[in-house]
C-alpha positions in Angstrom: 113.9 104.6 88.3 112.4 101.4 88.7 111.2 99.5 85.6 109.3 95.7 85.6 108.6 94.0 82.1 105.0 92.4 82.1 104.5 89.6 79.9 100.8 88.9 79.5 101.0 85.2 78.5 98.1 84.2 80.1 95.7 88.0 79.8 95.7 87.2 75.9 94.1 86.1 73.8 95.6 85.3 70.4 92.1 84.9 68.2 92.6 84.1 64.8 89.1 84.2 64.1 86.1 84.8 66.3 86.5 81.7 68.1 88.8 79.9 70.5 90.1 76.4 71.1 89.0 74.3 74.2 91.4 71.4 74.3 90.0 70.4 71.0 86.8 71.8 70.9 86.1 75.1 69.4 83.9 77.8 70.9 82.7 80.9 69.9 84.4 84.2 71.7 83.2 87.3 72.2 86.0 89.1 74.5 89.9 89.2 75.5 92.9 90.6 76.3 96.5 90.8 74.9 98.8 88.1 74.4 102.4 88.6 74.8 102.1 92.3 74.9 105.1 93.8 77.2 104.6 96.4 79.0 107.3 98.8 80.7 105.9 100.6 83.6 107.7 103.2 85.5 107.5 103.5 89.6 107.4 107.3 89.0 103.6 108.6 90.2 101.4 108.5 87.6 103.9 107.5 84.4 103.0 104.6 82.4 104.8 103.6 79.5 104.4 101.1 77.0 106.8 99.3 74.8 105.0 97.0 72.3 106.0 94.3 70.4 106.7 94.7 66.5 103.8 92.0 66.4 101.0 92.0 69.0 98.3 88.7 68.8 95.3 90.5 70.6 92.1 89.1 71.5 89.1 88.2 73.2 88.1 89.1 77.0 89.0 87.5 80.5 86.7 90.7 81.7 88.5 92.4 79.3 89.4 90.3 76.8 88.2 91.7 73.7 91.0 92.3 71.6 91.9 90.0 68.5 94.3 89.3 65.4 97.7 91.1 65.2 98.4 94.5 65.0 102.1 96.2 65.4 103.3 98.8 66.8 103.4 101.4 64.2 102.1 101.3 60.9 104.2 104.4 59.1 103.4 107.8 57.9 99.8 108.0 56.5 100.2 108.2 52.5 97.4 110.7 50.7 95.4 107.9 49.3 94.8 106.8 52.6 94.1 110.1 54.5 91.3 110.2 51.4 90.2 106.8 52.2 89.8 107.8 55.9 87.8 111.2 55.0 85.6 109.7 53.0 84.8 107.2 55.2 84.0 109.5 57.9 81.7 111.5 55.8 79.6 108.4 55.1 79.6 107.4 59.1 78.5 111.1 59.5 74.8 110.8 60.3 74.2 114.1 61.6 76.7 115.7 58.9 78.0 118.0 61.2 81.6 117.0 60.6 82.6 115.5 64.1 82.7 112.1 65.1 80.8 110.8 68.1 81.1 107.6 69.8 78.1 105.9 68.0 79.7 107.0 64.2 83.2 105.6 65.5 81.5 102.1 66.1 79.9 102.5 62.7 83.5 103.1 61.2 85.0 100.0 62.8 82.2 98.0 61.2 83.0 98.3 57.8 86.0 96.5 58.4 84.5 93.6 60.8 86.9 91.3 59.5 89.5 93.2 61.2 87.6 93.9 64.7 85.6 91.5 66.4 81.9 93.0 67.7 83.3 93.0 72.0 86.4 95.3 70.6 84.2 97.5 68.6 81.4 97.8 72.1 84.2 98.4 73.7 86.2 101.3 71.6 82.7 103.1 71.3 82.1 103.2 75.5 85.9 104.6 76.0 85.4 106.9 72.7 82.1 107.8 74.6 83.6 108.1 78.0 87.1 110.0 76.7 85.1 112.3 75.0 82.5 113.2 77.7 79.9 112.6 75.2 80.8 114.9 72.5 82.4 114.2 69.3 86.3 115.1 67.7 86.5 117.0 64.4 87.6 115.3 61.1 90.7 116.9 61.0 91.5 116.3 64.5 91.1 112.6 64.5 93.1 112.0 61.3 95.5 114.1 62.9 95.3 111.6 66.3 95.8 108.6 63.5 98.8 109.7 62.3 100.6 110.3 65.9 99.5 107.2 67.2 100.5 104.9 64.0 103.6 106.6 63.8 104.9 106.8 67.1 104.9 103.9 69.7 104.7 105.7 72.9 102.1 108.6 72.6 99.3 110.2 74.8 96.0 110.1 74.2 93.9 113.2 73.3 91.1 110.8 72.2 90.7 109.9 75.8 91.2 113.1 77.8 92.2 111.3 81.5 91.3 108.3 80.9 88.4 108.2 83.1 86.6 104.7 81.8 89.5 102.9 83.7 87.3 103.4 86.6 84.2 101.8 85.1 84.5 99.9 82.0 85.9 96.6 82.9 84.5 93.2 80.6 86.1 89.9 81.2 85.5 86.5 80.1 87.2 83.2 81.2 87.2 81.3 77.8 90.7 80.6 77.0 92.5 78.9 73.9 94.3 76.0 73.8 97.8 78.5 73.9 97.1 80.0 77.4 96.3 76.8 79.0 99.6 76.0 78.1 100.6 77.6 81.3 104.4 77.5 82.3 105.7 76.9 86.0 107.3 80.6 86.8 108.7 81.8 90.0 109.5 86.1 90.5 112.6 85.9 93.1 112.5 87.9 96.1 114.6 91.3 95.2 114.3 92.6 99.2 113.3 92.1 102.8 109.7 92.8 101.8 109.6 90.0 99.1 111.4 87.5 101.5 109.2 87.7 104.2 106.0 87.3 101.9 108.0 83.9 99.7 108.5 82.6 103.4 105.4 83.1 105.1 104.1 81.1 101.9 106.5 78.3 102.3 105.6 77.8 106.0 101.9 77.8 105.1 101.9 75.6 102.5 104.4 73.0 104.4 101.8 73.0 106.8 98.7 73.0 105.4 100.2 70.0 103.3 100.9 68.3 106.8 97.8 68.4 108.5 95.9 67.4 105.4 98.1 64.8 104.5 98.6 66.0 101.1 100.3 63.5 98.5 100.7 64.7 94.9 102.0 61.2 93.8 99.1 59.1 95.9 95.7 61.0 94.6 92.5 60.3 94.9 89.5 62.0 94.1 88.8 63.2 97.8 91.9 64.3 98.5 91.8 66.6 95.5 88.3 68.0 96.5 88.8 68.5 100.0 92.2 70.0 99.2 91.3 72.6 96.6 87.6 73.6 97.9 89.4 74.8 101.2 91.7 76.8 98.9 89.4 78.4 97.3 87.2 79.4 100.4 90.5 81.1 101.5 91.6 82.0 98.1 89.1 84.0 97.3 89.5 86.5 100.3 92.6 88.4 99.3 91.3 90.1 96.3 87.9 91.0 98.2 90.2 92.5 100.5 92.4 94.6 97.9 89.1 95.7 96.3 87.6 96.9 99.2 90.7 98.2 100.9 91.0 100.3 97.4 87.3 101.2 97.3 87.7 103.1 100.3 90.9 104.6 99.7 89.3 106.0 96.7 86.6 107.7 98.8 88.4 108.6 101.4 90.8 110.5 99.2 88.3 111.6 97.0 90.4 110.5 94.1 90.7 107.8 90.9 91.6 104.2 91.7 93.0 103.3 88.7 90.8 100.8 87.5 92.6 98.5 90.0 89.7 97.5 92.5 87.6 96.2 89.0 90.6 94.2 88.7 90.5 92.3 92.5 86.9 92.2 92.8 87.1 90.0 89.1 89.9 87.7 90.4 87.9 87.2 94.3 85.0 86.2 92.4 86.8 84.1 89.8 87.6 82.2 93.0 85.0 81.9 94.1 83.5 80.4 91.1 86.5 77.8 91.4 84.9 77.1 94.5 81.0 76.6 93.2 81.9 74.5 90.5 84.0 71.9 93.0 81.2 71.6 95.5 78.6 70.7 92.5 81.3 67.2 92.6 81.7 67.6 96.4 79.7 68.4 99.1 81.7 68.6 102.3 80.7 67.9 105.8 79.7 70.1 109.0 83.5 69.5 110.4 85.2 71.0 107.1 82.3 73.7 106.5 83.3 74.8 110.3 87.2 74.9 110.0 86.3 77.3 107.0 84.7 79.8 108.9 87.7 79.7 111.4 90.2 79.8 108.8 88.4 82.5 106.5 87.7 84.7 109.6 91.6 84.1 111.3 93.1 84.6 107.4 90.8 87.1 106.7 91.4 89.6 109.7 95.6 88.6 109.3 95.1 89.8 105.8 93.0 92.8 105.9 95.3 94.3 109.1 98.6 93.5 107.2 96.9 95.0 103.5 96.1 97.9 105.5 100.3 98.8 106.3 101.5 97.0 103.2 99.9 96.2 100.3 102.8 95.8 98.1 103.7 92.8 100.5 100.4 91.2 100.0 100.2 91.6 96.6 103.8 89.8 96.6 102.2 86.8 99.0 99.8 86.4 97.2 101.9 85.9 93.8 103.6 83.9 95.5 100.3 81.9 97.0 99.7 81.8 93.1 103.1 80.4 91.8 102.3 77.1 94.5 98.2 76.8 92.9 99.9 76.7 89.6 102.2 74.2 90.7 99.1 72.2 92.6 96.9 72.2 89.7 99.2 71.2 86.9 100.0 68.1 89.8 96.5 67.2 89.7 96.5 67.7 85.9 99.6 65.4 85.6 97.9 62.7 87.7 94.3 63.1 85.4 96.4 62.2 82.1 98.8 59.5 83.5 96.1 57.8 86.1 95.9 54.1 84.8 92.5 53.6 82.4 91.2 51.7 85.4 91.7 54.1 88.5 89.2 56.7 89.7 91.3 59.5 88.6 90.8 58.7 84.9 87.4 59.4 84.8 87.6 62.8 85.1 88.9 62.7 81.3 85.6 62.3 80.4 83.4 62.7 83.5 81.4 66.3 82.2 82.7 69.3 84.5 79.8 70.8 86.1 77.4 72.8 84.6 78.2 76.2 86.2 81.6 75.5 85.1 80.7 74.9 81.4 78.9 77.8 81.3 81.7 80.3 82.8 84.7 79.3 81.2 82.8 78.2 77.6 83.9 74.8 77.8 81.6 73.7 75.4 78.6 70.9 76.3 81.5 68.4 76.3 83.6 69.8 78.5 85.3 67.3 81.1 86.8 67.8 84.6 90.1 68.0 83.2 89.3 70.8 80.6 88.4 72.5 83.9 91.6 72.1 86.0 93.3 73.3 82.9 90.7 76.5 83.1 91.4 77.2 86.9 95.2 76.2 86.5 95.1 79.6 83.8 93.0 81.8 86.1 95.5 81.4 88.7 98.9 81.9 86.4 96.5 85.2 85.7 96.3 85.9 89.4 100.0 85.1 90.1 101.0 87.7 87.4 98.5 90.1 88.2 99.7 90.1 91.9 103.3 90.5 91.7 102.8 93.1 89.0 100.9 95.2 91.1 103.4 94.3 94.0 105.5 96.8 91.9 103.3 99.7 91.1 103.5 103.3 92.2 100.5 105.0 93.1 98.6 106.7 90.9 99.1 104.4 88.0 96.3 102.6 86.0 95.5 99.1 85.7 98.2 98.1 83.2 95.6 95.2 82.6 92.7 97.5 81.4 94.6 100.8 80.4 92.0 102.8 77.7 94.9 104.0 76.3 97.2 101.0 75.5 93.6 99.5 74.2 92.6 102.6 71.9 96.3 103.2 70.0 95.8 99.1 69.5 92.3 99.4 67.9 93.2 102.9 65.8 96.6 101.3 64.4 94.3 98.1 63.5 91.9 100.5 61.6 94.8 102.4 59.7 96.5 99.1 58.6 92.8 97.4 57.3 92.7 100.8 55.6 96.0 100.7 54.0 95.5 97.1 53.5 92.4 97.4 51.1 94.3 100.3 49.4 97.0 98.1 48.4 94.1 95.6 47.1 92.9 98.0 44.8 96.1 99.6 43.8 96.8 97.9 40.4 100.0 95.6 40.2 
């Protein structure tokens, strides 16, 4: 059996409060991911398991991002004190005093201990309570039962959830990252077959010449060269997940059957593209000639693409990682060349020059934010797309989205409640 570790470096979002760091400034948050959560996932069809660091930093969205502070893995056997805590908790959540807890009561629960969930995670845990429950409601009894499996065992399955369903639907994500995942490291997945070769490759040969025929040079920049460069990118770039998401779409009608929550997933990152490529041409507007070698390249890539994602998508998924791994490398060159341009040159500017207003808005850079706080926005969404890409490269069918899995999410926000529970018992325990 095959297994992959994931590390979601740049999915994450390590909150310590409700706000996040932009380069300096600081901006309110109201959704995220996890942050160097590991994740073991099995080729077998339809297995998913989940190995989860003794501490996990969760957070605030990136579509999803809306999970914050730290929570562990297990929390312990559930003393008496606490199960009373719990009960009586419930009972006073209990609107309808019919001794079951419904979706809305659960998101009442989670807000008397606001300091522990922040108000996306809370939305959140009441539409997969909703959707895991088909509407309906879990017994007293039952759910304390479901708090002591899943805060004392790490790998569990999820009664609370029942097929976890609101994968298909309930996808949030938000682009407003801290300063820690714009700290975004260089990584490269080697090739471990054929498959993987041909895809690292093909991107080699494209990018050596693409850089020809534009005459790219990372160590002589100007500020045309790096807008020409990148808005074609991201008229191609943005195809691929299209693409996937479609591709998916219909496989899911076809076969009358779940996706997986993995077509939310490529639609987000085709239009994160794309919104790479609205905010450059607010500094740039190209001419006819380059608006018409788009259309041939998007139509030429585009039709290469959809025909080879149609008889492998596992070697797309891997060429584009790999696409991903070079943008990363591209942006943090123009990032490089922003910081170190001479105080005189035109590339300095964009230290201060304000990013665009489209730009401010999406990734929350704050009304101060400059062109380089947005390279160092893009340069993220890409590492995201690069690990997002080979990690599907490597997924069996059937699986769920290990980016947006309910039941990863739910056993986070439960273990979180227990331990802000246990925690205010040991406040009022005397000395």
């Amino acid at each position: 059996m095959l297994t992959t570790k994931l590390a979601f470096q740049t999915f994450a979002r390590k909150a310590a409060q409700s706000t996040a760091v932009h380069r300096g400034q600081v901006q309110p948050l109201v959704s995220g991911l996890w942050n160097n959560a590991s994740l073991t996932i099995s080729t077998a069809p339809a297995t998913t398991n989940y190995s989860i660091p003794t501490e996990l930093a969760l957070p605030n969205s990136a579509g999803v991002r809306s999970f914050s502070t730290a929570a562990t893995n297990t929390v312990g056997k559930l003393d008496p004190s606490v199960v009373n805590k719990i009960k009586e908790e419930l009972k006073q959540v209990d609107t309808n005093e019919d001794g079951h807890l419904d979706a809305d009561e659960l998101m009442a629960l989670f807000k008397k201990h606001n300091s522990a969930f922040k108000d996306a995670e809370i939305l959140e845990a009441r539409d997969m309570f909703y959707a895991g429950q088909a509407g309906g409601g879990l017994k007293f009894d039952d759910f304390i039962d479901i708090l002591e499996k899943v805060t004392t065992k790490p790998q569990n399955d999820h009664p609370i959830l029942n097929g976890n369903f609101s994968s298909e639907y309930i996808y949030r994500k938000s682009h407003a990252y801290t300063n820690e995942e714009l700290a975004i490291e260089l990584t490269h997945t080697p090739p471990e077959n054929m498959r993987d070769r041909m895809a690292l490759n093909a991107v080699k040969g494209v990018r050596a010449f693409f850089d020809t025929i534009t005459g790219w040079n990372h160590k002589a920049m100007t500020k045309d060269m790096v807008m020409y460069r990148v808005i074609f990118l991201e008229t191609i770039a943005a195809v691929p997940g299209f693409i996937a998401a479609i591709t998916r779409h219909f496989k899911s009608l076809r076969r009358m059957e779940k996706d997986g929550g993995l077509l939310h997933l490529f639609l987000e990152e085709a239009n994160n593209e794309r919104m790479h490529l609205l905010s450059f041409i607010k500094m740039k507007n190209p001419g006819t000639l380059f608006r018409g070698s788009v259309v041939v390249s998007q139509f030429g890539f585009g039709t290469a693409f959809l025909g080879t994602y149609m008889m492998s998508p596992k070697f797309c998924h891997r060429f584009v990682g790999y696409v991903e791994e070079e943008a990363c490398s591209t942006y943090t060159k123009i990032i490089d060349a922003i910081e170190t341009a001479p105080e005189d040159s035109e590339l300095a500017s964009w230290r201060t020059e304000l990013a665009p207003a489209i730009a401010l808005g999406y990734w929350e850079l704050g009304e101060n934010g400059t062109v380089l706080d947005l390279m160092y926005a893009i340069r993220a969404d890409e590492a995201e797309h690069r690990n997002v890409n080979h990690a599907t490269s490597e997924l069996a069918l059937g699986q769920t989205n290990p980016y947006n899995d309910p039941e990863m999410k739910v056993s986070i926000l439960l273990r979180k409640y227990v331990r802000d529970i246990m925690s205010r018992d040991q406040q009022l325990s005397p000395a």
